[in-house]
N, CA, C and O atoms as a printed pandas DataFrame, in Angstrom:
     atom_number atom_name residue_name chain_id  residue_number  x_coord  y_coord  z_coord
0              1         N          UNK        A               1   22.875   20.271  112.297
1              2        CA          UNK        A               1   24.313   20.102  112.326
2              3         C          UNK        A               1   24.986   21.145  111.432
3              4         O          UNK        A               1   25.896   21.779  111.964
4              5         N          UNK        A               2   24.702   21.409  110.228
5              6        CA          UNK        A               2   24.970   22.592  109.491
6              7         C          UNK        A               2   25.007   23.941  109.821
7              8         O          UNK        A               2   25.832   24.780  109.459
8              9         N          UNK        A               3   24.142   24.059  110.464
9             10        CA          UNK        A               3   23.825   25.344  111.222
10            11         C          UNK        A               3   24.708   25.479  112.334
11            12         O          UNK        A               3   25.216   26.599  112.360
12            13         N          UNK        A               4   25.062   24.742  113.246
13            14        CA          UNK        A               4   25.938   24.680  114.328
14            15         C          UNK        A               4   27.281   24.668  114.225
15            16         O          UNK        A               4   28.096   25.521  114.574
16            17         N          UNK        A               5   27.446   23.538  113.672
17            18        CA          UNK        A               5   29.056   23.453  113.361
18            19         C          UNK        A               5   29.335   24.605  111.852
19            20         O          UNK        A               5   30.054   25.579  112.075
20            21         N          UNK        A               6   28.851   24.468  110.630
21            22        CA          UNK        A               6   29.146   25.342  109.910
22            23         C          UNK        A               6   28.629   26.549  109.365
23            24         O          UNK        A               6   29.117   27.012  108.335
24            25         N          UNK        A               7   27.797   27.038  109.889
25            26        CA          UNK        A               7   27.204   28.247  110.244
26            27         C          UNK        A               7   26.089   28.295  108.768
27            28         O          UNK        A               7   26.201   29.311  108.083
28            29         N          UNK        A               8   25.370   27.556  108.444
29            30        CA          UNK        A               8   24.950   27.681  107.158
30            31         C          UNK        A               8   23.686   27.551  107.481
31            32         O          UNK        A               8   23.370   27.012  108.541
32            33         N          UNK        A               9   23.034   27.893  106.858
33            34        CA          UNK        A               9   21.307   28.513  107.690
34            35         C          UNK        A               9   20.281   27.175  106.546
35            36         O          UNK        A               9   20.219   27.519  105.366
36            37         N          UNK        A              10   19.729   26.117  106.817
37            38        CA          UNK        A              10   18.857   25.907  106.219
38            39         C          UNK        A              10   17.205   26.331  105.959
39            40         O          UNK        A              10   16.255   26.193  106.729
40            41         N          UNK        A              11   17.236   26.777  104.867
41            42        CA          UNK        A              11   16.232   27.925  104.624
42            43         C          UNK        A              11   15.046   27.443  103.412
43            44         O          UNK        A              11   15.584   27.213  102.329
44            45         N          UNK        A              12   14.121   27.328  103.418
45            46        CA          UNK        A              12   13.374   27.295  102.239
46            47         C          UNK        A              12   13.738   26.022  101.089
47            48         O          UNK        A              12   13.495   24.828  101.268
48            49         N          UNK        A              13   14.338   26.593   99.957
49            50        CA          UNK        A              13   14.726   26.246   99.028
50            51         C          UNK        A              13   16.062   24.726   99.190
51            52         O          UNK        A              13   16.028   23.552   98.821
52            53         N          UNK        A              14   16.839   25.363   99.743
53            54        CA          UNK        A              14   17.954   24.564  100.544
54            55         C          UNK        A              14   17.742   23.528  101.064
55            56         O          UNK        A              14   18.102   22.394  100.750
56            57         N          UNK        A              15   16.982   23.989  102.107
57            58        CA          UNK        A              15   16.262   22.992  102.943
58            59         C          UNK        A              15   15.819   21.779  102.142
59            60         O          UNK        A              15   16.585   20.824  102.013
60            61         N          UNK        A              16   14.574   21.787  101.586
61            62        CA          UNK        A              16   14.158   20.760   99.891
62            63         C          UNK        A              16   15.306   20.265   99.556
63            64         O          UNK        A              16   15.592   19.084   99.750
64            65         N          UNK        A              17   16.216   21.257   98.927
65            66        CA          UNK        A              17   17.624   20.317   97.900
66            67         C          UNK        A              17   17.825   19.416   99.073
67            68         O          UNK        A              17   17.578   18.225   98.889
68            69         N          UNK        A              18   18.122   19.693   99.925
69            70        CA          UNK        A              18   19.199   18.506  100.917
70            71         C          UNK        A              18   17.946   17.550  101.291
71            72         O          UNK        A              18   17.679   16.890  100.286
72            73         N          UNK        A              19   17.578   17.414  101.745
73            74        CA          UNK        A              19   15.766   16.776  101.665
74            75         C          UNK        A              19   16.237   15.505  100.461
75            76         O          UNK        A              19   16.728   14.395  100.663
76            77         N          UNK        A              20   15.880   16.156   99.236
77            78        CA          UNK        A              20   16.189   15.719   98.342
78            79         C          UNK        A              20   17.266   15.062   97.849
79            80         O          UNK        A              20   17.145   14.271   96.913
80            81         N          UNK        A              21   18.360   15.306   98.393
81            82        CA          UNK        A              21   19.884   14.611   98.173
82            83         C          UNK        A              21   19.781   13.260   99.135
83            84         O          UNK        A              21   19.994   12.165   98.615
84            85         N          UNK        A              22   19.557   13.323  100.096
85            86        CA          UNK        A              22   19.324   12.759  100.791
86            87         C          UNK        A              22   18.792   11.286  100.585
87            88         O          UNK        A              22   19.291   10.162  100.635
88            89         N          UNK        A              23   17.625   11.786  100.345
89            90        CA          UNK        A              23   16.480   10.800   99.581
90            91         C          UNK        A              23   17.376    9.399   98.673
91            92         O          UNK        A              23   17.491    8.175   98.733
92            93         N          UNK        A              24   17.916   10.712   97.761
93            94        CA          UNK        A              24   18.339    9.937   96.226
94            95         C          UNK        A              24   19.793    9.076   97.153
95            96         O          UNK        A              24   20.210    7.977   96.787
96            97         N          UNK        A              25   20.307    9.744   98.201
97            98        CA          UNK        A              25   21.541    9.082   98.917
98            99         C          UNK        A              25   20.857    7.591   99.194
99           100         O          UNK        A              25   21.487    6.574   98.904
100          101         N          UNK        A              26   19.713    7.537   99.695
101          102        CA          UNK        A              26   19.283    6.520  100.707
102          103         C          UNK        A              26   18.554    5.406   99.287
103          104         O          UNK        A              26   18.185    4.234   99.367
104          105         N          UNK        A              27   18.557    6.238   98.213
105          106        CA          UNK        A              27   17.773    5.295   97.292
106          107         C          UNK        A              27   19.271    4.695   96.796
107          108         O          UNK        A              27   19.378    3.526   97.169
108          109         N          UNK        A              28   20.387    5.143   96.101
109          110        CA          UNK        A              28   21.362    4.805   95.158
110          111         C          UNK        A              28   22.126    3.514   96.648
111          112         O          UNK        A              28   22.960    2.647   96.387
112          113         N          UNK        A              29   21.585    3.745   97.974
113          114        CA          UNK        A              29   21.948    2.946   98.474
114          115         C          UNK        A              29   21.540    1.510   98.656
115          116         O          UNK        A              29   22.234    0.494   98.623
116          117         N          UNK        A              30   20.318    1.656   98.845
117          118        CA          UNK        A              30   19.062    0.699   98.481
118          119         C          UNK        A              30   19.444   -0.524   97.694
119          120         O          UNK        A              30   19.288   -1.737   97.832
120          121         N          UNK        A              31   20.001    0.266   96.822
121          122        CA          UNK        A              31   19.389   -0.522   95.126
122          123         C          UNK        A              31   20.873   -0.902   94.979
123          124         O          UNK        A              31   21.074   -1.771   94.131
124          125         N          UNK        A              32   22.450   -0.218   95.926
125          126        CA          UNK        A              32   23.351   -0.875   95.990
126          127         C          UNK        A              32   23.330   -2.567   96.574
127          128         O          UNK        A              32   23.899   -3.484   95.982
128          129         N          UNK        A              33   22.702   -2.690   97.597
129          130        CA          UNK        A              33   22.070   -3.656   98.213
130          131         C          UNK        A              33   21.809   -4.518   98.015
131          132         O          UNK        A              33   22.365   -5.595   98.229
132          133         N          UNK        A              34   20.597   -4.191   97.404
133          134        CA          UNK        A              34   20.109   -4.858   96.254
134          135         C          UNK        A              34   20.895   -6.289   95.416
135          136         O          UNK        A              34   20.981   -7.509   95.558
136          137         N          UNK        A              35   21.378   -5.178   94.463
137          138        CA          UNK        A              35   22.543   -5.615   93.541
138          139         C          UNK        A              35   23.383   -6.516   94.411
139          140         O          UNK        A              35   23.238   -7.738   94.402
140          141         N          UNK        A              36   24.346   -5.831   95.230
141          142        CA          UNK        A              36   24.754   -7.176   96.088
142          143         C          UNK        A              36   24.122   -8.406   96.265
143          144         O          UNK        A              36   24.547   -9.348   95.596
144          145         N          UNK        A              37   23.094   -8.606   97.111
145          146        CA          UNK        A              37   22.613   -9.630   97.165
146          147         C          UNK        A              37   22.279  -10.757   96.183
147          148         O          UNK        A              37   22.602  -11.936   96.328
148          149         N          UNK        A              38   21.463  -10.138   94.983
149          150        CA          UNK        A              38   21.747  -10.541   93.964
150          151         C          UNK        A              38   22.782  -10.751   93.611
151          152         O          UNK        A              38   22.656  -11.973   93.529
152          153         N          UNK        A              39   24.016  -10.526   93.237
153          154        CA          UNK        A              39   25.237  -10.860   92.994
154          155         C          UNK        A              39   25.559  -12.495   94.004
155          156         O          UNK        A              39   25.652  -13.610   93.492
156          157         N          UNK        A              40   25.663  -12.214   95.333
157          158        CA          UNK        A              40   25.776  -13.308   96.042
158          159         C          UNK        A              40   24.992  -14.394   95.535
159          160         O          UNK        A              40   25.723  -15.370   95.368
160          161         N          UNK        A              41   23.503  -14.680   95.142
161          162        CA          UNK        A              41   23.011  -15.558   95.026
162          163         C          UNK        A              41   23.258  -16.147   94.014
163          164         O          UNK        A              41   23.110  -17.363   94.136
164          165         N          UNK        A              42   23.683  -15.705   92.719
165          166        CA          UNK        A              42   23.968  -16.048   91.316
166          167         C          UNK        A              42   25.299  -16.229   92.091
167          168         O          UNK        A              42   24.996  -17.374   92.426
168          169         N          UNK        A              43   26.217  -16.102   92.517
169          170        CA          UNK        A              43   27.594  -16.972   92.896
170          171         C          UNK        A              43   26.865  -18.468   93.240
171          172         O          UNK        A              43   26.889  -19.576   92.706
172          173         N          UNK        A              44   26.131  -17.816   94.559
173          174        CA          UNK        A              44   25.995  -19.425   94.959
174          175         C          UNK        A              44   25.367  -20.500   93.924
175          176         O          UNK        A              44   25.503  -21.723   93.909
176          177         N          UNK        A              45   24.413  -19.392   92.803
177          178        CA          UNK        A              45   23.749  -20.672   92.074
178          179         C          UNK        A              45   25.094  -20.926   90.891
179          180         O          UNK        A              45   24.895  -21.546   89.846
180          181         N          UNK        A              46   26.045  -20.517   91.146
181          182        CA          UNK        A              46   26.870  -20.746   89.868
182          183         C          UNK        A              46   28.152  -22.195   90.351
183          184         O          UNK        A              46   28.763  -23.040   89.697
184          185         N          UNK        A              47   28.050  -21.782   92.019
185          186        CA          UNK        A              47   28.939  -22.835   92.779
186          187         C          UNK        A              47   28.077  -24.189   92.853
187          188         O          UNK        A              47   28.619  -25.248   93.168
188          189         N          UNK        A              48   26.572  -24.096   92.517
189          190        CA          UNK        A              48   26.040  -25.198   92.947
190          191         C          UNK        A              48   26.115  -25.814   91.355
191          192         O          UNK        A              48   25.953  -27.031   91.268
192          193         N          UNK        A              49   26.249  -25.378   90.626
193          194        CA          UNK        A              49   26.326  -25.760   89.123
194          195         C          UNK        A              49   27.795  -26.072   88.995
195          196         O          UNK        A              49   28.040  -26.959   88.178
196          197         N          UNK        A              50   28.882  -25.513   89.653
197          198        CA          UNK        A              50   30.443  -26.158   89.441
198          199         C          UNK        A              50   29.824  -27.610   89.974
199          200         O          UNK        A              50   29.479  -28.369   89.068
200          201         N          UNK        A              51   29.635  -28.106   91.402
201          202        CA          UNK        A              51   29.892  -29.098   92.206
202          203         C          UNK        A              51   28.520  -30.266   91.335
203          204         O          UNK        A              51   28.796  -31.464   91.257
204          205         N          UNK        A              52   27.650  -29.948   90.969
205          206        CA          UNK        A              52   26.370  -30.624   89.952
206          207         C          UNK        A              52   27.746  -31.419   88.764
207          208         O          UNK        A              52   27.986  -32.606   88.542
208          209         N          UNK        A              53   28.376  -30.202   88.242
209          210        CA          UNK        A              53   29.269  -30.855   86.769
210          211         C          UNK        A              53   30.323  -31.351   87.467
211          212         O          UNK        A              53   31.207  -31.721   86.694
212          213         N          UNK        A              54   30.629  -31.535   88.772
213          214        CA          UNK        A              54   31.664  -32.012   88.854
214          215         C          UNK        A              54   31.043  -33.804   89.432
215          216         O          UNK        A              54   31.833  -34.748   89.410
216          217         N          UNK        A              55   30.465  -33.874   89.617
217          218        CA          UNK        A              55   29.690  -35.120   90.109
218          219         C          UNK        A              55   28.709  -35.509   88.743
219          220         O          UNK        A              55   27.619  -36.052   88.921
220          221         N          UNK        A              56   29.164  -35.206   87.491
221          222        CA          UNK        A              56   28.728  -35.348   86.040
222          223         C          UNK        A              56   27.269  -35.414   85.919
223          224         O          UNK        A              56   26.752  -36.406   85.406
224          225         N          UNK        A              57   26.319  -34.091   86.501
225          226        CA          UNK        A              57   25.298  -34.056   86.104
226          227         C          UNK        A              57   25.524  -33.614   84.766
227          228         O          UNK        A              57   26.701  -33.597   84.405
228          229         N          UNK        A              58   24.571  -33.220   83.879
229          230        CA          UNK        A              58   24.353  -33.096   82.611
230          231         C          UNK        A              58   23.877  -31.379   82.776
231          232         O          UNK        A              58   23.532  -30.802   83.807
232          233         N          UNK        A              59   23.987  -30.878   81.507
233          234        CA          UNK        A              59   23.801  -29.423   81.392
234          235         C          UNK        A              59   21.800  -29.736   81.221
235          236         O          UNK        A              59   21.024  -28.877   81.640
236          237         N          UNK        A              60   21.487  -30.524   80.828
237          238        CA          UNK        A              60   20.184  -30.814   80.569
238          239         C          UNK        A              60   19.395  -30.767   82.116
239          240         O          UNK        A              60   18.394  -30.115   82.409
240          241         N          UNK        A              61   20.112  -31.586   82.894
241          242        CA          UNK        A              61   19.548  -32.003   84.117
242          243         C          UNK        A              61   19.486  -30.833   84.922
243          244         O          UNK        A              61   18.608  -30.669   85.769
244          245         N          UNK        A              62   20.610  -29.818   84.627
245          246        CA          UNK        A              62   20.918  -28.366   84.965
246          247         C          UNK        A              62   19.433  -27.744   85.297
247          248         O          UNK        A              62   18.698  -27.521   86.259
248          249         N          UNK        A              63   19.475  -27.613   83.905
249          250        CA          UNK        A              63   18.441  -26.435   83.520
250          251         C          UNK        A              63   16.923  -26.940   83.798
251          252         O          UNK        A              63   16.058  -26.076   83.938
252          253         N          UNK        A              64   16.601  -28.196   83.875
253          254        CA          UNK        A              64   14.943  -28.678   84.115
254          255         C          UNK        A              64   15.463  -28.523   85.802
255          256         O          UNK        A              64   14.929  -27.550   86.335
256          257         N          UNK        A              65   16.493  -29.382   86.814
257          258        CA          UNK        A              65   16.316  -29.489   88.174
258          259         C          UNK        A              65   16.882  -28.351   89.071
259          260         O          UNK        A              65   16.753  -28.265   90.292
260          261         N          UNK        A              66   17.857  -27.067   87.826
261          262        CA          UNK        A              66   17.920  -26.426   88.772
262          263         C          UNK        A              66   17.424  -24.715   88.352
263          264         O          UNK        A              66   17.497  -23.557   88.765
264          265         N          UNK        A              67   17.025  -25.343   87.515
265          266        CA          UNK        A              67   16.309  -23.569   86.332
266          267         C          UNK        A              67   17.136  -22.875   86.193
267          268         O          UNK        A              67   16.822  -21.688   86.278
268          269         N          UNK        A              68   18.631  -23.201   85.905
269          270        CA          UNK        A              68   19.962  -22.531   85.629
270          271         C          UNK        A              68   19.205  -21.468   84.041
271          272         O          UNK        A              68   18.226  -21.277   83.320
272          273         N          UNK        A              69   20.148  -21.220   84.247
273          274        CA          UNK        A              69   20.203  -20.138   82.855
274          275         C          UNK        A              69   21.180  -20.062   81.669
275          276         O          UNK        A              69   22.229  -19.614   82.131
276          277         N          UNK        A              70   21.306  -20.278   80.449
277          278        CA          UNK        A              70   22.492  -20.746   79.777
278          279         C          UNK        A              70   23.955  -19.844   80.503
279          280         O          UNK        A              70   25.093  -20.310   80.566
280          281         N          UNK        A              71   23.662  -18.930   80.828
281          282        CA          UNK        A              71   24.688  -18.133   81.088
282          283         C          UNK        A              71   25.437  -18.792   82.098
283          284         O          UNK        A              71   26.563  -19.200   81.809
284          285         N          UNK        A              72   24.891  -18.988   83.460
285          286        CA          UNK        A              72   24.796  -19.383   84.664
286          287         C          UNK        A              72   25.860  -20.582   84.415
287          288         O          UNK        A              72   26.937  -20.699   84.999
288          289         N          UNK        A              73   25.055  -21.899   82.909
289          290        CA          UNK        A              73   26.039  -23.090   83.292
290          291         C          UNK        A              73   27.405  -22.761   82.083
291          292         O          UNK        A              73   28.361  -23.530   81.976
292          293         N          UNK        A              74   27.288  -21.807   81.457
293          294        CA          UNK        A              74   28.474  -21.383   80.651
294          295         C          UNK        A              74   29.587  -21.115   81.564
295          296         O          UNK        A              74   30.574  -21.849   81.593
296          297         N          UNK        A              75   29.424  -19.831   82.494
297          298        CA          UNK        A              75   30.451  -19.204   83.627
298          299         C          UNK        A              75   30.849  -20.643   84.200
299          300         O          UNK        A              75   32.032  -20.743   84.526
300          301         N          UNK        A              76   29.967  -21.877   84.391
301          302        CA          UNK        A              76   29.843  -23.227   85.678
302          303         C          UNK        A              76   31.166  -23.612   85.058
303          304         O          UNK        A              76   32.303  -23.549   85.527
304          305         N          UNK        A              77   30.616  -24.132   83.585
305          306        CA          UNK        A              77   31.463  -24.976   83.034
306          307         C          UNK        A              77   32.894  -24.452   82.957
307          308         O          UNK        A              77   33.836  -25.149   83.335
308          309         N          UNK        A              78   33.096  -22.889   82.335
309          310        CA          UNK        A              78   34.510  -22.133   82.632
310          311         C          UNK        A              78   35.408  -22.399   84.057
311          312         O          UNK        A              78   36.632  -22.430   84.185
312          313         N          UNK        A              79   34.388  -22.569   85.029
313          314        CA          UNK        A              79   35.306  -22.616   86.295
314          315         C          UNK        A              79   35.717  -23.658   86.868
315          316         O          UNK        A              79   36.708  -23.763   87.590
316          317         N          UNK        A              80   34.917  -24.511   86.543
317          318        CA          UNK        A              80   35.065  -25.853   86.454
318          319         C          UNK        A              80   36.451  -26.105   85.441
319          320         O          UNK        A              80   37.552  -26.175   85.987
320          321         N          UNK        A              81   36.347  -26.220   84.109
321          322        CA          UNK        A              81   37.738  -26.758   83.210
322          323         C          UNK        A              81   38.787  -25.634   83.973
323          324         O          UNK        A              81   39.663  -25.622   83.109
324          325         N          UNK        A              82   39.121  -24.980   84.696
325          326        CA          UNK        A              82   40.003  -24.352   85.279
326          327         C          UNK        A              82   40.642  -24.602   86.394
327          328         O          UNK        A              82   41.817  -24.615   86.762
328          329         N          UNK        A              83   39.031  -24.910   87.108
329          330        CA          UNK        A              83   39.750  -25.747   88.450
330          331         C          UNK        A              83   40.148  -27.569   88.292
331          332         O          UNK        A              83   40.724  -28.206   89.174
332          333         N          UNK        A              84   39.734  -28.075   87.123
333          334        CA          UNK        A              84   40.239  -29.273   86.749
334          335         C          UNK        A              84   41.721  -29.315   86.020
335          336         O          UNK        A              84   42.613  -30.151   86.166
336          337         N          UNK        A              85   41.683  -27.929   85.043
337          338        CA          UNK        A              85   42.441  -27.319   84.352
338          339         C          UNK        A              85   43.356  -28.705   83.595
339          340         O          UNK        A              85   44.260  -28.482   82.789
């Protein structure tokens, strides 16, 4: 496509770099992905920890039945006294 539309010759050296850009394009994308997904699942485990405290499980019961993470029921509890407010 380079060669055709913009007259630029891939050659040797060139050739490699873009090779190479490429690569790192398809990796920084990857691992965008990634991250997303992760992101989504810690929502959902953070929504299943609002609706747990809102039906007065215990932060105890949290962490043995749902392997929350202190963080996890800290953010819970914030969104929770907000949406009770």
């Amino acid at each position: 496509m380079l060669e055709n539309e913009f007259d630029i010759k891939m050659e040797g050296d060139r050739k490699e770099l873009l090779k190479s850009m490429c690569n790192l394009s398809q990796g920084i994308k990857e691992q965008g992905i990634e991250q997303g997904i992760e992101q989504g699942r810690r929502e959902e485990r953070i929504s299943t920890l609002v609706t747990f405290f809102k039906n007065d499980g215990t932060v105890a019961a949290a962490k043995q039945m749902l392997n929350s993470s202190d963080e996890d029921i800290k953010i819970a509890k914030e969104r929770l006294s907000m949406i009770e407010g």
